[in-house]
DOSEFI-340468 format. One record per residue (C-alpha): residue in one letter; x, y, z. Coordinates in Angstrom, 3 decimals, padded with zeros to 6 digits. Layout:
N
> A|X|Y|Z
...
***
This chain:
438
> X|033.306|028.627|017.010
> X|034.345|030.926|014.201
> X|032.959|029.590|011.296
> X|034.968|031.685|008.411
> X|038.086|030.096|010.176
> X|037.094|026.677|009.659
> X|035.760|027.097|006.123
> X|039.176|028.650|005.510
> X|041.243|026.186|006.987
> X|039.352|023.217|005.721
> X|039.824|024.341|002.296
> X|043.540|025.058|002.783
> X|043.869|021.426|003.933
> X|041.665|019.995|000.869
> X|038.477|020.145|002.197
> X|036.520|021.868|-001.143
> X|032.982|022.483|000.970
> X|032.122|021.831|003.913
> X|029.247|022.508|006.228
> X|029.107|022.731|010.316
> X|026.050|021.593|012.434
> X|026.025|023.024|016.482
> X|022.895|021.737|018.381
> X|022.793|023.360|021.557
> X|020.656|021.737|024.647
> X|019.654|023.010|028.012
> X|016.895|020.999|030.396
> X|015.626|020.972|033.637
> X|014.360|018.225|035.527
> X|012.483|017.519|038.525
> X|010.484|014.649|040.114
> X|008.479|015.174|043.284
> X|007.000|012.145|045.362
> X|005.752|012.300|048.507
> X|005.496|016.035|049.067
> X|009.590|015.924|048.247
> X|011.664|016.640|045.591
> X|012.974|013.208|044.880
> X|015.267|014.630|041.950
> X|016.186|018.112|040.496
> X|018.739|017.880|038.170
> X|020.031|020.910|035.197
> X|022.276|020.358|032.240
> X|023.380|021.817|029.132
> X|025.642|020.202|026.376
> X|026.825|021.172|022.743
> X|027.143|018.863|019.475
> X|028.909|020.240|016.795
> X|029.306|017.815|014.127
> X|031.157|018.631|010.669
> X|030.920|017.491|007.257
> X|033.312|018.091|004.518
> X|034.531|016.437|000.689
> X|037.601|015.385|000.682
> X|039.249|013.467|-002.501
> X|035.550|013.424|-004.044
> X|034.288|011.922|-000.408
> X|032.589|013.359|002.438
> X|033.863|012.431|005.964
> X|032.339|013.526|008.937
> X|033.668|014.505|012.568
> X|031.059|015.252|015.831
> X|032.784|016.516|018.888
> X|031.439|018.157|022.248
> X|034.205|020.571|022.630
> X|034.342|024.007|021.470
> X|037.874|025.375|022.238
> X|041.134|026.397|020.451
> X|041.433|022.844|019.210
> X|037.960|022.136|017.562
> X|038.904|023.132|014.270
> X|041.652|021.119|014.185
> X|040.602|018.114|015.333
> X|037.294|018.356|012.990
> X|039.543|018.988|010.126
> X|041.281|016.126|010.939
> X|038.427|013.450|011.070
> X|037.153|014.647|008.524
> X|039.900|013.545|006.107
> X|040.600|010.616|007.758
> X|037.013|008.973|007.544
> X|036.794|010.480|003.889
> X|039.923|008.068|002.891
> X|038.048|004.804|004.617
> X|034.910|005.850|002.369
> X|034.621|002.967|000.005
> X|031.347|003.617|-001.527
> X|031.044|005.386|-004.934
> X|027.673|008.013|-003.831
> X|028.566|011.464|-005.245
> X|028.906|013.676|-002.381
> X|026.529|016.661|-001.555
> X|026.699|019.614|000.817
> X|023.939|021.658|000.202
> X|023.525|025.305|-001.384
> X|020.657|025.819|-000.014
> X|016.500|026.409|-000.913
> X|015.215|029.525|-002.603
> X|012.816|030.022|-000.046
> X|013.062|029.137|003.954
> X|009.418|029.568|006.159
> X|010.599|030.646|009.780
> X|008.768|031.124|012.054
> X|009.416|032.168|016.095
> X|008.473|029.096|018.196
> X|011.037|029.855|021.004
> X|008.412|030.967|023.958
> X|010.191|033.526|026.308
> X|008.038|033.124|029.317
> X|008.588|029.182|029.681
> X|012.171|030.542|029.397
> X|011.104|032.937|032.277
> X|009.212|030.016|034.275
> X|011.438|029.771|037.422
> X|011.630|027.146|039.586
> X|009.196|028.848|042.724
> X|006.255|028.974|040.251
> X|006.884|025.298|038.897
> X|007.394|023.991|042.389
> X|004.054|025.299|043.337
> X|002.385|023.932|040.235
> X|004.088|020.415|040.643
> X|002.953|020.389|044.655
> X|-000.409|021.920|044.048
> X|-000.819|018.964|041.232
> X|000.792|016.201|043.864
> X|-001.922|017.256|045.642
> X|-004.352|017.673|043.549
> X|-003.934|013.892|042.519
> X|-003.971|012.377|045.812
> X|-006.836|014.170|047.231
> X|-009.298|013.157|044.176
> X|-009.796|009.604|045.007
> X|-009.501|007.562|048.588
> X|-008.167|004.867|045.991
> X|-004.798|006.711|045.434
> X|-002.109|005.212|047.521
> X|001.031|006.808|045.614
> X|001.684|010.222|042.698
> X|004.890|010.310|041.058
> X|005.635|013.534|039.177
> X|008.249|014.707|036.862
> X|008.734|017.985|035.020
> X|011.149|018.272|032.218
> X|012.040|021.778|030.381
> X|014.193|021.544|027.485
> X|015.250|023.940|024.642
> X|017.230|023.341|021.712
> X|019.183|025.937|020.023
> X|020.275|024.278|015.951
> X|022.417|026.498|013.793
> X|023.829|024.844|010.251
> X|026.166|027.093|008.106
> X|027.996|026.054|005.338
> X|030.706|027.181|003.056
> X|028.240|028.306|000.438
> X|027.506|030.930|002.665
> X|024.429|029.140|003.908
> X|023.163|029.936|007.851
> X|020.639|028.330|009.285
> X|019.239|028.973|012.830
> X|016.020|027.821|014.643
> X|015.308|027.856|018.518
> X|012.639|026.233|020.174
> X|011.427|024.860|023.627
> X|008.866|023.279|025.288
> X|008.108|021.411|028.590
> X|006.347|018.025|029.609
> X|004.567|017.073|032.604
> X|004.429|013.438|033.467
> X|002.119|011.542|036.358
> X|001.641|008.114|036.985
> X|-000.476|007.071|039.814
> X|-001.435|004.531|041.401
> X|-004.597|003.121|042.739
> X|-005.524|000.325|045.117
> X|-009.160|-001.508|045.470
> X|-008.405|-004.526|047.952
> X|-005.560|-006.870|046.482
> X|-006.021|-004.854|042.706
> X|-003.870|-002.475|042.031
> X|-003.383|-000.213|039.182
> X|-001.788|002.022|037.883
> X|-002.484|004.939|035.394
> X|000.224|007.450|033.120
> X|-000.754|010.510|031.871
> X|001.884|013.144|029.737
> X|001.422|016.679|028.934
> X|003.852|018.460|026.342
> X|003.208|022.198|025.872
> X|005.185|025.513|024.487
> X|003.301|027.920|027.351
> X|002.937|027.632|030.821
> X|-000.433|028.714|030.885
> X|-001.891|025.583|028.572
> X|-001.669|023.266|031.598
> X|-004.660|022.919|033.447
> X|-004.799|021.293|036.850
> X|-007.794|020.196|037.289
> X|-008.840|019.015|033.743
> X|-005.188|016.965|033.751
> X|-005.857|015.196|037.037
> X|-009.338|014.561|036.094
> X|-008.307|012.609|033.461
> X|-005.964|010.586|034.654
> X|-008.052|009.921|037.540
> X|-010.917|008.885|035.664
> X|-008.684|006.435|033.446
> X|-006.418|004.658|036.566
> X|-010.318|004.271|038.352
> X|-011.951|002.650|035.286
> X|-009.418|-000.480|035.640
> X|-010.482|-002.104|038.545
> X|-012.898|-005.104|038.271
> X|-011.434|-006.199|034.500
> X|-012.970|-009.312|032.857
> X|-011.464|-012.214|030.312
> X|-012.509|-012.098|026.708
> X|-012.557|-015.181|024.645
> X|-010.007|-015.447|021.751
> X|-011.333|-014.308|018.620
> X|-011.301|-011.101|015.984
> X|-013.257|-007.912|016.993
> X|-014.081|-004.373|015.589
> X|-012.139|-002.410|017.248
> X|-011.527|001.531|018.386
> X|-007.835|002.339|019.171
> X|-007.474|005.777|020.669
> X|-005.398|008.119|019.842
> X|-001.258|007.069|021.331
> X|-002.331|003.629|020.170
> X|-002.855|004.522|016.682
> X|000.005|006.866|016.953
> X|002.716|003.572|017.824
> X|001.504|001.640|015.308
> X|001.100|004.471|012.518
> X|004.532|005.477|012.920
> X|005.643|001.952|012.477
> X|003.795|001.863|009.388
> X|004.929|004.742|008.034
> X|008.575|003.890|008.081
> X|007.861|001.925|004.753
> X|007.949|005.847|003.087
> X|011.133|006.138|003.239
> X|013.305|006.524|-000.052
> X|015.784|005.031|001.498
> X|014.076|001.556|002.352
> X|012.556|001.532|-000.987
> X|015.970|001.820|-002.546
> X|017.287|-001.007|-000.360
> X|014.549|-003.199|-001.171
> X|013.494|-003.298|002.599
> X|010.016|-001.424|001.981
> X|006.602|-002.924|001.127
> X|005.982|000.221|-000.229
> X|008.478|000.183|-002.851
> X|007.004|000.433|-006.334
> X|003.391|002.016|-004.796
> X|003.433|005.620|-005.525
> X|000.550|007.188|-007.032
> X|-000.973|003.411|-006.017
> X|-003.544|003.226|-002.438
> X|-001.094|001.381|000.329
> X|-004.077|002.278|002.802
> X|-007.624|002.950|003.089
> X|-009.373|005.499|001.294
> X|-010.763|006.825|004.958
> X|-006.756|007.744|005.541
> X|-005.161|011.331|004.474
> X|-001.614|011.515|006.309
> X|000.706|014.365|005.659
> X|003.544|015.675|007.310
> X|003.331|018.706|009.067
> X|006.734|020.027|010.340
> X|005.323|024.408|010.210
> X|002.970|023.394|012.522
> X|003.828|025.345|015.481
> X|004.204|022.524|018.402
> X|007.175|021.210|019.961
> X|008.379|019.336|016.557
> X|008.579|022.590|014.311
> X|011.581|023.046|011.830
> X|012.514|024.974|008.997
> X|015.069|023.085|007.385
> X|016.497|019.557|008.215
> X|019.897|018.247|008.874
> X|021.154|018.940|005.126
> X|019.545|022.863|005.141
> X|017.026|021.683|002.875
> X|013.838|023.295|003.392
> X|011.097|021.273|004.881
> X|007.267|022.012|004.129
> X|004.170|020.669|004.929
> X|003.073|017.822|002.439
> X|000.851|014.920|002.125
> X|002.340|011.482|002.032
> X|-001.022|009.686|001.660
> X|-004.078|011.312|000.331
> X|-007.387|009.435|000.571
> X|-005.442|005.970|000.826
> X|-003.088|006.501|-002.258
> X|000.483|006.870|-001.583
> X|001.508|011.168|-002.887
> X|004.823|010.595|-002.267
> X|007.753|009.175|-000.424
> X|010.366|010.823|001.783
> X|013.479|011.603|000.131
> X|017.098|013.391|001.349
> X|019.497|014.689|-001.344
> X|021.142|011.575|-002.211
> X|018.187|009.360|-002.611
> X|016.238|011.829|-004.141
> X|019.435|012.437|-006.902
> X|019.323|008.460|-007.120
> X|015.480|008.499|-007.960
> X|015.891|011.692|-010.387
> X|013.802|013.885|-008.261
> X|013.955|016.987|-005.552
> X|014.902|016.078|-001.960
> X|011.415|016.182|000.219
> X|013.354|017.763|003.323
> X|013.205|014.717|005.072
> X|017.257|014.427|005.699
> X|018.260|013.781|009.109
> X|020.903|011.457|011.000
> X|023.978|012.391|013.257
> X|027.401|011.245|012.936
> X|028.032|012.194|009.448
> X|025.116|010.103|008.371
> X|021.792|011.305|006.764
> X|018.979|009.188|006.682
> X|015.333|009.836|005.806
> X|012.997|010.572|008.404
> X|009.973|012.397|009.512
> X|008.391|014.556|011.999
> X|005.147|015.350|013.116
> X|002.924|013.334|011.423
> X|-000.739|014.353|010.380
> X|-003.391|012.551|010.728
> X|-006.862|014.464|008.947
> X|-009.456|013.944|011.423
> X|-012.952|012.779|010.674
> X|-016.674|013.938|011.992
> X|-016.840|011.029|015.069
> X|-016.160|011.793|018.407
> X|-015.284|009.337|020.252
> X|-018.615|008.124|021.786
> X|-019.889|007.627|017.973
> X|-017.000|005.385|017.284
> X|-018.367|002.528|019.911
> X|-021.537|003.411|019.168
> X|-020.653|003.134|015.097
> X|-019.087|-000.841|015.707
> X|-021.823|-001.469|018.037
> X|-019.663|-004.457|020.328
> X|-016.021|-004.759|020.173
> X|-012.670|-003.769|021.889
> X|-011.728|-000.217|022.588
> X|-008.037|-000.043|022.732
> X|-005.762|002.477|025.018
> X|-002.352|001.026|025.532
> X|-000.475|-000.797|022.866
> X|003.491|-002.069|024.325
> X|006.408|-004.137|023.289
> X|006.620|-002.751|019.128
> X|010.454|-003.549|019.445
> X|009.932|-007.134|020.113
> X|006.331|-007.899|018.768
> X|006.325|-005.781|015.804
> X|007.798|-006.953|012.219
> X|008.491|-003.899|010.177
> X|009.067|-006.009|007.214
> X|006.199|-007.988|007.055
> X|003.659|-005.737|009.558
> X|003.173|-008.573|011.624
> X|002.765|-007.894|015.060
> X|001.242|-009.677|018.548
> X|001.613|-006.758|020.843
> X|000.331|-006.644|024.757
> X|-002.606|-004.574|024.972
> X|-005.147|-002.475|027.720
> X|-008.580|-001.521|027.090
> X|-012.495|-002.448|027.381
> X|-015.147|-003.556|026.146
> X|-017.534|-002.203|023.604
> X|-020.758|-003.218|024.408
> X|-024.165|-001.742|022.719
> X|-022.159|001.300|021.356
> X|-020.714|002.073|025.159
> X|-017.522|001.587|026.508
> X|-017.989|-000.806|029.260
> X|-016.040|-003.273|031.835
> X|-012.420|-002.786|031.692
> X|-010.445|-006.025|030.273
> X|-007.826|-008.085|031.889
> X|-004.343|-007.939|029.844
> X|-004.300|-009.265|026.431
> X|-002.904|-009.916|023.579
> X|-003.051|-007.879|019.941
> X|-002.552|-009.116|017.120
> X|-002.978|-008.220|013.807
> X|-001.017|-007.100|010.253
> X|000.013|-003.118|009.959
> X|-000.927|-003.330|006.269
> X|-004.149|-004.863|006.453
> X|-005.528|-003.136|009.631
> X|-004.447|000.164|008.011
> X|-006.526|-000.815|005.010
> X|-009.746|-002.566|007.342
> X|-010.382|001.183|008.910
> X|-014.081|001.667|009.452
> X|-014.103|005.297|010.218
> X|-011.977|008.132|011.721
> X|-012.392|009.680|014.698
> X|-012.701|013.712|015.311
> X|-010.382|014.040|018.336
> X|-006.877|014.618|016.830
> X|-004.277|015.251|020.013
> X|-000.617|015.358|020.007
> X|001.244|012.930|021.082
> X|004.489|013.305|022.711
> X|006.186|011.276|019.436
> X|005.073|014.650|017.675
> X|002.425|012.339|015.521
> X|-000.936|013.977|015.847
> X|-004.081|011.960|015.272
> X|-007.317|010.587|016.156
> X|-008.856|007.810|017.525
> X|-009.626|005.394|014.466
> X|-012.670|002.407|014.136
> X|-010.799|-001.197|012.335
> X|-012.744|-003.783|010.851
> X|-011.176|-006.716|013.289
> X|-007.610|-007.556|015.001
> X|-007.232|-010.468|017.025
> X|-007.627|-010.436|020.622
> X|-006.359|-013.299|022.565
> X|-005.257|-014.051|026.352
***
């Protein structure tokens, strides 16, 4: 797309400033079952989306097409949702930040992976996985490689580009012990071929999908518990949401009003962390503000919120670079989310509650969750804590609890931070008591 054109020809037709956002994709997917590939699929696709002001509004256009008629037809949309803009919110395209910290995150030889080598490492896993444990009756395997290509320039002259890729490597298996069967998931996301290791990956999930069998009732009641680590990142990102400028504004956040105030316990630092070099890294977000990392809670009191340009102008401060949204519309959001590990491992958590529940599958947030009032009664996985050891495995139950108080009941925090595939990166964590029922 030629940018000056647009720019030029916007402004001819009214358009004072105007910005254009392209996000390019590319992936690669394959499944293997069964010593077959059960799916290998490729695609590639382009966004470009377009914002402009028009008669004091901004009105936005998105489009996947990048031809002779692109300009026109983003031109066009552009005035024509700027005149069915009824609300009176001054109108910002950005100018840009004084200061931008880039970094290269786009990994040339998972670029250079070809499809031989990750064949053989998706076959050599299959196997791998079925041969560790007479127990395994089925291995399903899928490989994703995706890379994302973002450029935002804008008729200030601003140009922003950032390219980055990674690749996941998901495995469920399944187990059978007589009747019982179980079954075990297990996800790996990494920037470099080399970080996957075979044997410690099918080890693991091995050793988890095993450790089901045999599971036992609990009786109904509120225990000390130990969440580990994808557990407390579902439930912390939930939480979290309440940070947002723009829920506070609306009146929809429990949060509002708290700043420089402790929302959580004093155990808890959280920041956000989008430098870190990991699959979420960016620069700049979907205005071209510059993003940095910052902490949102330190030692249970509550820094700062998250703020884009127009609720930050509303609230008389600088936007946080936490503006992102498609279709013409910015929210406030995060990414990868910090959590600051403690001294525990894991074995000194159960050891450190004594007798509880150790928790390592939390499902159904949509439906059991209630992000206004933190309620939520959530199906659960996970064991028993017995004399400061993890012991039998538990039938399915139910969790229960409040976001608010749990995050404010925490005991201690665990040492082994690990990315999640969310992008939130944190630890196992000790609570006080949730309510286990089945």
């Amino acid at each position: 797309m030629n940018f000056n054109k647009f720019f030029s020809k916007a402004k001819e037709n009214g358009i004072t400033v105007s910005e254009v956002n392209i996000s390019k994709d590319k992936s690669t997917s394959i499944s293997i079952f069964k010593e077959v590939i059960d799916n290998f699929s490729m695609s590639s696709s382009t966004r470009i989306a377009a914002r402009g002001v028009y008669k004091g509004k901004v009105g936005a256009a998105v489009t996947e097409k990048d031809d002779a008629s692109t300009i026109d037809f983003l031109i066009s949309n552009i005035q024509d949702t700027a005149s069915y803009v009824e609300h009176e919110e001054e109108p910002i395209i950005f100018e840009g930040s004084k200061k931008y910290h880039k970094k290269n995150v786009f990994n040339k030889d998972l670029e250079a992976w070809n499809t031989k080598d990750i064949l053989s490492l998706l076959f050599s896993l299959e196997k791998t996985l079925q041969n560790a444990d007479k127990k395994v009756t089925d291995v399903q395997l899928t490989f994703e490689e995706s890379s994302n290509e973002r450029t935002l320039v804008n008729s200030y002259g601003l140009n922003l580009k950032n390219h980055s890729n990674y690749f996941v490597i998901y495995a469920e298996v399944i187990m059978k012990l007589g009747d019982d069967v179980k079954s075990e998931g297990k996800v790996f996301v990494g920037t470099d071929p080399k970080s996957f290791d075979i044997k410690a990956f099918s080890d693991d999930v091995i050793a988890k999908c095993s450790s089901k069998f045999n599971g036992v009732d609990i009786k109904n009641g509120a225990y000390k518990t130990v969440l580990n680590q994808s557990s407390v990142s579902s439930l912390l990102k939930s939480l979290m949401q309440n940070v947002s400028s723009e829920e506070t504004q609306k009146h929809s956040s429990l949060f509002e009003g708290k700043e420089k105030q402790q929302i959580v316990s004093k155990k808890l630092t959280i920041s956000e962390m989008p430098l870190l070099k990991n699959p979420s890294f960016t620069y700049f977000d979907d205005e071209g503000v510059a993003t940095y990392n910052k902490k949102i809670v330190n030692k249970g009191i509550l820094e700062t919120l998250l703020y884009n340009l127009n609720t930050a102008k509303n609230a008389g401060v600088e936007s946080t670079g936490n503006g992102y949204g498609g279709l013409g519309k910015i929210g406030v959001d995060f990414v990868s989310l910090f959590v600051k590990p403690g001294k525990l491992s894991q074995e000194e958590l159960f050891r450190k509650i004594a007798n509880g529940v150790f928790i390592t599958d939390v499902t159904g947030l949509h439906a059991g969750l209630n992000s206004r009032s933190g309620e939520f009664n959530l199906q659960a996985e996970g064991f028993v804590i017995k004399d400061g050891k993890k012991g039998s495995p538990l039938k399915l139950f139910t969790l229960s609890g409040n976001l608010f108080k749990m995050f404010n009941d925490v005991l201690a925090v665990g040492a082994d931070n690990e990315y999640q595939p969310s992008g939130t990166i944190c630890p196992s964590i000790a609570f006080k008591g949730l309510k286990i029922s089945q």
